[in-house]
N, C-alpha and C positions, 0 to 999 in steps of 0.2 A: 284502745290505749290512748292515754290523755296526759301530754306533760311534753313542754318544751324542752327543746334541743338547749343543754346550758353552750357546746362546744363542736365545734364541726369537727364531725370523722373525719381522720386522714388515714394514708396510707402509704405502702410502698411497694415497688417490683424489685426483682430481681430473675436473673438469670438459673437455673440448675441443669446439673447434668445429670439424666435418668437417663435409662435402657433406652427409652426410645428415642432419645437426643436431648440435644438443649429446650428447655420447656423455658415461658416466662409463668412466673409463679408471684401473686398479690400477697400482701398479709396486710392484714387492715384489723379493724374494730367494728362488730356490726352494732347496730343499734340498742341492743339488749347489752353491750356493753361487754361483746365475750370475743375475745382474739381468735382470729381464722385467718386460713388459709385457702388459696384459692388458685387452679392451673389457667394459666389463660389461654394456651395455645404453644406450640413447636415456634423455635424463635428460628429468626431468620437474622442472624445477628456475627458479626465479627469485631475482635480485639480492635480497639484504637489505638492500642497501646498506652493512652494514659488513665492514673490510676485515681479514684477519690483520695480524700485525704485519709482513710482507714485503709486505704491499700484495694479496695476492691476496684474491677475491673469495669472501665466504662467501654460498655457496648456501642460500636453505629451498626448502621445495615449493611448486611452482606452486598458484596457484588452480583449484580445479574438479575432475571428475572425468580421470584420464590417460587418455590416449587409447587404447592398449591397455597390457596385461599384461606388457609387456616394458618399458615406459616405469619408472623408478628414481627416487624421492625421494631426498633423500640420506641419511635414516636407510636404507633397502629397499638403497644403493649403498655404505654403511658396514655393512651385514650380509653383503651378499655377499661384502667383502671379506673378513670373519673369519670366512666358510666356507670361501675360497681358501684363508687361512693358518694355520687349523687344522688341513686336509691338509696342506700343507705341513710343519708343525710333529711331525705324527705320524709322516711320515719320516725314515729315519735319514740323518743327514747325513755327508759323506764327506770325510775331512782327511788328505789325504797316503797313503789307499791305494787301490785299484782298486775299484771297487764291482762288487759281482754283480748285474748287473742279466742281465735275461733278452732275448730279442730281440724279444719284444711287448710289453714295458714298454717297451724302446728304440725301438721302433715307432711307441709311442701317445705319450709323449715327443717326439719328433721331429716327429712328426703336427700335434700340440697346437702345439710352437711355429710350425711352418710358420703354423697358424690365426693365432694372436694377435700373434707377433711380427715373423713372416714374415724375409725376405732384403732381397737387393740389389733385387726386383724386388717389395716390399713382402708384407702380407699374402694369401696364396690365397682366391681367390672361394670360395663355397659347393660351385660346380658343379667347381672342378680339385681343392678339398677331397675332394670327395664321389669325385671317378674316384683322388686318391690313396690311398682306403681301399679301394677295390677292390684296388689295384695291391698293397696289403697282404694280404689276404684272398686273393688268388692266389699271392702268396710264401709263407704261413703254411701253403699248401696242400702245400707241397713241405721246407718247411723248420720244422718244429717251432717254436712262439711261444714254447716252456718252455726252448728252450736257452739256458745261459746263456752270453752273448757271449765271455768268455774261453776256453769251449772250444771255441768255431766255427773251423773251419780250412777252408783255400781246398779242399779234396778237397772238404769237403760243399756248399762252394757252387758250386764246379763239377756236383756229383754233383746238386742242387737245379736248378741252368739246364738240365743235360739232360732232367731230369724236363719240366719247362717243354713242353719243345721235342718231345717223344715221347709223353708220355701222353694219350690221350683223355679229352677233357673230358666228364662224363656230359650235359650239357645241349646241347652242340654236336656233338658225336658225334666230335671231332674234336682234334688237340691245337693247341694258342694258334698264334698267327701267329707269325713271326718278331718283327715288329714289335711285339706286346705283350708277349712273352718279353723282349723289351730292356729295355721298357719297363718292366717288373714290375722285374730286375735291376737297373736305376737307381735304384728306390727306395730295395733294399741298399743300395747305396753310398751313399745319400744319409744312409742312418739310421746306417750303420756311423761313417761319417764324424762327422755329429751326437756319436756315441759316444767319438769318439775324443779330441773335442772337449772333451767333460767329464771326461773321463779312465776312463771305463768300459772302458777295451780302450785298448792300447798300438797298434795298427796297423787300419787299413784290411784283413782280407784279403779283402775281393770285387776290389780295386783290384788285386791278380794275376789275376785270371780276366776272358778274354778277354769281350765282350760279342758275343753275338749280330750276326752281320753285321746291318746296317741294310741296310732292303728297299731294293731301285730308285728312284733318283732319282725316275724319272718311271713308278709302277707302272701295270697295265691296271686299267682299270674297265670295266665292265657299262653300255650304252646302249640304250635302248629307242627304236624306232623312233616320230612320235606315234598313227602308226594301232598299236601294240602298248600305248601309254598308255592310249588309249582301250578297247580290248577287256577289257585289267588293272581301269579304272575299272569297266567293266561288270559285270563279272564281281564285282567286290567290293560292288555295291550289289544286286546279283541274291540273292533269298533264296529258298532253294531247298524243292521240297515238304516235304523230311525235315527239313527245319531251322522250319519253322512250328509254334510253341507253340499246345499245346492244352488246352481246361480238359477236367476231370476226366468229360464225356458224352460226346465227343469230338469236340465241336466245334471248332472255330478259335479261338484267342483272339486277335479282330481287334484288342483296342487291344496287346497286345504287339505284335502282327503290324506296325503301323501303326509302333510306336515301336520297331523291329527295323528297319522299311525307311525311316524316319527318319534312324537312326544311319549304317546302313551307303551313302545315299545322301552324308550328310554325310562319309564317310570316303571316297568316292569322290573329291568332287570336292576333298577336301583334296590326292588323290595328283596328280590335273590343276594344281594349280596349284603341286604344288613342281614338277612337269616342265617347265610353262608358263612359269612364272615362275624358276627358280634359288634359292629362299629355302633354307637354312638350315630345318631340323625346329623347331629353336627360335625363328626367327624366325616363323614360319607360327605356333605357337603362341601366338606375344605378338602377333600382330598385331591391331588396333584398325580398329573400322570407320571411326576418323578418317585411317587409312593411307590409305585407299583412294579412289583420285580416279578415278572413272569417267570425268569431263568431259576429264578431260589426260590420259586412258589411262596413268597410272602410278602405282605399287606406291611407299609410302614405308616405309624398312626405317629403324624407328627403336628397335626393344627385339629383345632375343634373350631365350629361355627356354630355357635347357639340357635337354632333357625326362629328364636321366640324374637332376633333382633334385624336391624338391616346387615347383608352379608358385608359390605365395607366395614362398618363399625364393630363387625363381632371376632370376628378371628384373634384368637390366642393359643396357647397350650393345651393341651387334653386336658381332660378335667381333674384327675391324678396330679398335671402339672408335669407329669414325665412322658418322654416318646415313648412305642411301646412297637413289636412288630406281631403281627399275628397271620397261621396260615393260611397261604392262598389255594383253599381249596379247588379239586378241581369243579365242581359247581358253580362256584364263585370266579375261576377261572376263564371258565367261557362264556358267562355275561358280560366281562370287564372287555374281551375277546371282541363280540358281539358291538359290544360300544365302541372300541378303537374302532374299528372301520366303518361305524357310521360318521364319525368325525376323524379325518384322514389327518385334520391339519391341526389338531390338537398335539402343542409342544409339551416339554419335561415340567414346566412354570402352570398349564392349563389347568383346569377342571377338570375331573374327571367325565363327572353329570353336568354338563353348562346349561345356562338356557339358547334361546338361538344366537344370542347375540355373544356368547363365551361365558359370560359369569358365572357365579355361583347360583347354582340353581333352588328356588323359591321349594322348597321339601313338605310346605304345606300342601301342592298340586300332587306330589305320592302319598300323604297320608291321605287327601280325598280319592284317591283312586286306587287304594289299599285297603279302603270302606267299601267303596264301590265291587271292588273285586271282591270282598270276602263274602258280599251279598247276593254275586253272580253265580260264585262256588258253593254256593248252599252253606255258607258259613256265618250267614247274618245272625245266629243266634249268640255268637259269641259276643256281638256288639249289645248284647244285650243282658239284664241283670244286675245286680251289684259291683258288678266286677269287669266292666267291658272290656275287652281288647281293644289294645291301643296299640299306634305302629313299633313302640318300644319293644312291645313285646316279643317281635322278629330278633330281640339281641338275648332273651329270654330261650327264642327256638334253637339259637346256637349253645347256649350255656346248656343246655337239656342235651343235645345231642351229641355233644364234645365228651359231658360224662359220659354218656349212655359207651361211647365210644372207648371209653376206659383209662383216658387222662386223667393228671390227678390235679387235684385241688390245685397245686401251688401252680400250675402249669397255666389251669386256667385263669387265674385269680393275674397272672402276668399276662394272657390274651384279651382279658375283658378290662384291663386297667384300673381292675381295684387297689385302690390305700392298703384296704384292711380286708384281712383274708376273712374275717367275719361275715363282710359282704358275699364272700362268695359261698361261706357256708349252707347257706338258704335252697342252694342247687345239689348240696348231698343230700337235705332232708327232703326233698321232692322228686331225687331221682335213684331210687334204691338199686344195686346191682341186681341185674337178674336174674343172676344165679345163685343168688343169698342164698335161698331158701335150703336148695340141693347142699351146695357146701356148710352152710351148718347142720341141715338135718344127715350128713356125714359123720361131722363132729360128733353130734350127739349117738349114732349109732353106732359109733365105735365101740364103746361097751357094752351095747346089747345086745341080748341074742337074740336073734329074726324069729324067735318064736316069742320072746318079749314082749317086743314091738306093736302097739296097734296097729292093725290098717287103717286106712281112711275110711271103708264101711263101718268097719264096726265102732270106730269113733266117733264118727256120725249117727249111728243107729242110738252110740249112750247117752 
């Protein structure tokens, strides 16, 4: 981009009241010339009592010390703004001709606003933030972040989707699914789009190339049997000869030893209770020992933690948006059991699963040992194929078994915290009743006569 600044950006703060308290909130003009909006932080601020001349209310600083470091007085919220608009101001601004921006500035741009200004469907959470920079970080992998947008043409972004769909990933050995191959390519369009929008590129061209079929309505998932939960759980708290730490004589080192079959007993019975139970990885991670009602045998799901993000920044509502309760089996019962008393002093506010130090526990250390365990059980075959098991799939072994059990849809479709019962549909077509068979081949033999009737040899022999 190439053209001087005619006028210095300016801008202004102000105070709002949202859910989560008084926010300070910028609106400024960025350099492409387009009004935004911006949160700067939890204001730490109280009434003066005098008013501007439009009546609005002039803030000073609260009394005391702020409660954290992120909390803004209004001089710390009139600094940050003239850090926003000093960048601002050091870009060149764009008047009547095409700017050269590149596809990772248009990227981070488009990013940035998704964060602070958001759409139709408002600002993005931390945790759809955080999986949309992946989805970037996988496009950047096939399509250069230095090109600059006016000479991207539909060949290279065709020539970028096949990549997608063909290359093995070094870390999965494997190349993307379908489904995140699309997935990745929607972000294009969303950014090209964004671009076209400020007038950095005259056209959309990803909006010519075709997207990735979208997988199966209703795709297969992986179910484990609860006698193969259990053997997995074993297997993942079992520490094996060659895996026992030892100090330098070569002794044992019993308290690592101790706090090794510690951990991996606590990751056991974490994997028992998303099976037992149907929770969400992030639900299981925010859960509170105030969820937990032994006496009415039920689970209350009342916070999710994304574990794709850090667990301070992630917690919110289940994914529904609504609380939900679901049975506290008894399987599910006496691992929760099991856990209470290895931490005695876990309060009603605690973790359930902490790490040593109380937190929210890091649930990528149970999916790695939910790998490891399905490969100790003789189950490593399922990790493998088109279709791997994945630890989600433990909310899958609940959904199978709950039917199997003879609940009905609506029942579960309110256990598993689905929107739309559609969602839970996908669990009648893969779990047929048992005893289908006998009770219609009733039905139909109601009117005939047993001499009628084939047997099964002789229907077999025609």
């Amino acid at each position: 981009m190439s053209q001087a600044l005619v006028e210095r950006i300016t801008g202004n703060i102000r105070v709002e009241d949202r859910r989560e308290g008084r926010t300070w909130v910028a609106a400024f003009m960025t350099a492409e010339g387009r009004k935004t909006r911006r949160s700067l932080g939890p204001a730490w601020v109280k009434d003066s009592g005098r008013r501007t001349a439009r009546g609005a209310i002039v803030w000073r600083a609260a009394n005391g010390t702020k409660p954290t470091p992120l909390h803004l007085t209004p001089k710390e919220a009139q600094d940050a703004l003239e850090a926003i608009l000093a960048v601002e101001n050091g870009k060149p601004r764009v008047t009547g001709v095409t700017a050269r921006v590149t596809l990772g500035e248009a990227s981070e741009r488009w990013l940035e606003h998704a964060r602070t200004v958001g759409g139709k469907r408002g600002v993005l959470s931390v945790s759809t933030a955080h999986g949309y920079q992946d989805d970037l970080r996988g496009l950047h992998e096939v399509l250069l972040p230095t090109i600059d947008l006016h000479k991207l043409t539909a060949v290279q972004v065709r020539q970028a989707q096949e990549r997608l769909l063909t290359e093995t990933r070094a870390r999965t050995k494997r190349p993307l699914s379908r489904s995140k191959s699309r997935q990745i390519m929607q972000r294009l369009r969303q950014v090209l789009t964004f671009a076209v929008e400020r007038g950095w590129v005259a056209s959309n061209v990803a909006s010519s190339v075709d997207l990735p079929s979208a997988p199966p309505a209703e795709p297969d998932f992986n179910v484990l049997e609860p006698s193969q939960v259990e053997a997995v759980a074993r297997e993942i708290a079992r520490l094996a000869d060659e895996e026992r730490p030892r100090l330098r004589n070569g002794f044992d080192d019993a308290r690592m030893i101790d706090a090794m079959r510690e951990r991996r007993a606590l990751y056991a019975d974490a994997v028992r209770v998303l099976a037992y139970t149907g929770l969400r990885a992030g639900e299981l991670r925010s859960l509170l020992w105030r969820d937990v009602d032994f006496a009415s045998s039920t689970l209350h799901v009342r916070r999710n933690a994304p574990i794709s993000v850090r667990a301070e920044r992630a917690v919110k509502s289940p994914k529904s948006g609504k609380r939900r309760s679901v049975p506290l089996v008894p399987q599910a019962a006496v691992a929760l059991e099991r856990v209470s008393r290895s931490h005695v002093n876990g309060g009603a506010e605690d973790p359930v699963f902490p790490t040593r130090m109380g937190g929210m526990l890091d649930l990528a250390l149970v999916r790695r040992g939910f790998y490891r365990g399905l490969n100790a059980a003789g189950l490593g075959r399922l990790r493998e194929g088109n279709n791997p098991m994945t630890m989600h799939d433990l909310r899958h072994t609940f959904a199978t078994v709950a039917l199997r059990s003879g609940c009905s849809l609506v029942e579960l479709q309110a256990w598993l915290g689905h929107a739309d019962i559609q969602t839970t549909m996908r669990y009648a077509h893969y779990v047929p009743r048992r005893d289908a068979a006998s009770r219609l081949g009733a039905a139909f033999g109601a009117d005939l006569n047993p001499l009628d009737a084939p047997s099964p040899l002789a229907a077999a022999a025609g």
